[in-house]
C-alpha positions as CSV (number, residue, x, y, z in Angstrom):
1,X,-9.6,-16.8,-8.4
2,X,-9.9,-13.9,-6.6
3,X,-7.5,-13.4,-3.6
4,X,-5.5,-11.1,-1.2
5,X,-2.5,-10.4,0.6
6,X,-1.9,-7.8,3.4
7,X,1.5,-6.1,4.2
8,X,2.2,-4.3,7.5
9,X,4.9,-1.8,7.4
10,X,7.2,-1.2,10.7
11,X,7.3,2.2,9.8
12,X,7.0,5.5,7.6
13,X,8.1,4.8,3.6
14,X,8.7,7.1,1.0
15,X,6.5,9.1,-0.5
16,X,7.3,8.8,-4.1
17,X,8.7,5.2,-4.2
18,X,4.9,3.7,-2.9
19,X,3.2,6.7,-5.7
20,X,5.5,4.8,-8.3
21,X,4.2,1.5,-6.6
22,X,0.9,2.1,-7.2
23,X,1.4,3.6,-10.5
24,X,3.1,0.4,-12.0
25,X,0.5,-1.9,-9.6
26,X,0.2,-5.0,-12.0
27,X,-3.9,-5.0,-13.7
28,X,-5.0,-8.4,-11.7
29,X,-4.7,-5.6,-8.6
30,X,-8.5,-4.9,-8.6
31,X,-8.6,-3.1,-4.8
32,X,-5.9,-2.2,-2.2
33,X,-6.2,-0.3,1.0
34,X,-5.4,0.6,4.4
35,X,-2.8,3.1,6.5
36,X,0.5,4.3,5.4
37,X,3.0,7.2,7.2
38,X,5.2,8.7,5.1
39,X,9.0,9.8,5.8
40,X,8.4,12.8,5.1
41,X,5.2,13.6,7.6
42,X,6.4,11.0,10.0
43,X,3.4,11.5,12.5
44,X,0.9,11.6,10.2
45,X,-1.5,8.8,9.0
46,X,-3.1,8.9,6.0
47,X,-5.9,5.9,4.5
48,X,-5.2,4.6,1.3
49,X,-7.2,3.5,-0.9
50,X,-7.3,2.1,-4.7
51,X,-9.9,0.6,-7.3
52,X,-10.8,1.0,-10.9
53,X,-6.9,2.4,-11.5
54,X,-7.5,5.6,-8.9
55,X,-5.8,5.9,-6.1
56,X,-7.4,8.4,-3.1
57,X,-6.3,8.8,0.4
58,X,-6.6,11.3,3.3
59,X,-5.5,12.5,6.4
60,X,-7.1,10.0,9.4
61,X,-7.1,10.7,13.5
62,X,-6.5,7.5,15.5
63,X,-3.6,5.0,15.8
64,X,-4.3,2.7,13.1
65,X,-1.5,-0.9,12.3
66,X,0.2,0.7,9.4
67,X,-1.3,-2.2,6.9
68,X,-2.2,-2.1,3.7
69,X,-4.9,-5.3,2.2
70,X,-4.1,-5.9,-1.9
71,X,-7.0,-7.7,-3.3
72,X,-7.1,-9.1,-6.8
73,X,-7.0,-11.9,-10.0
74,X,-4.5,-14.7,-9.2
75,X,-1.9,-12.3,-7.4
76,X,1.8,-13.3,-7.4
77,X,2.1,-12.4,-3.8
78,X,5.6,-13.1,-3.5
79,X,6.7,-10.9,-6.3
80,X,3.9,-8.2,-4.3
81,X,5.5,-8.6,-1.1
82,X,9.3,-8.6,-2.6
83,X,8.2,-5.0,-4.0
84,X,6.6,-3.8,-0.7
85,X,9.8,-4.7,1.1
86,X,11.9,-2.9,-0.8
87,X,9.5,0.1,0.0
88,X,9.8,-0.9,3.5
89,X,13.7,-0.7,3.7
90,X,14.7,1.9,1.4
């Protein structure tokens, strides 16, 4: 099984706690992507993206839902969305 979760944040995370996130993403994580603002370029929106173990993203025009789609092997998606959260309200 091959499944996935989405997460929509309410608003701009930090930086380094969602780099650490991806770096310790569990291996069943195949793909993830979508928007993220970051606390410390509040009105900026960048486009995530993540597959084969890199991460890439860039700075994107527009007004985009600040959602992120995790695609993978048998995801725990409660223990996923547990970590996102804390992202969220740190």
């Amino acid at each position: 099984g091959i499944n996935s979760m989405q997460y929509t944040f309410t608003t701009a995370i930090d930086r380094q706690l969602f780099y650490q996130f991806i770096l310790r993403m569990p291996d069943n994580v195949l793909r993830l992507k979508g928007y993220v603002q970051f606390k410390d370029e509040p009105n900026v929106t960048y486009e995530f993206q993540y597959s084969f173990g890199m991460p890439d993203y860039e700075v994107i025009n527009g007004d985009y839902p600040l959602t992120i789609v995790l695609i993978g092997e048998q995801l725990d998606v409660n223990r996923l969305k547990n970590k996102l959260d804390m992202l969220q309200f740190s």
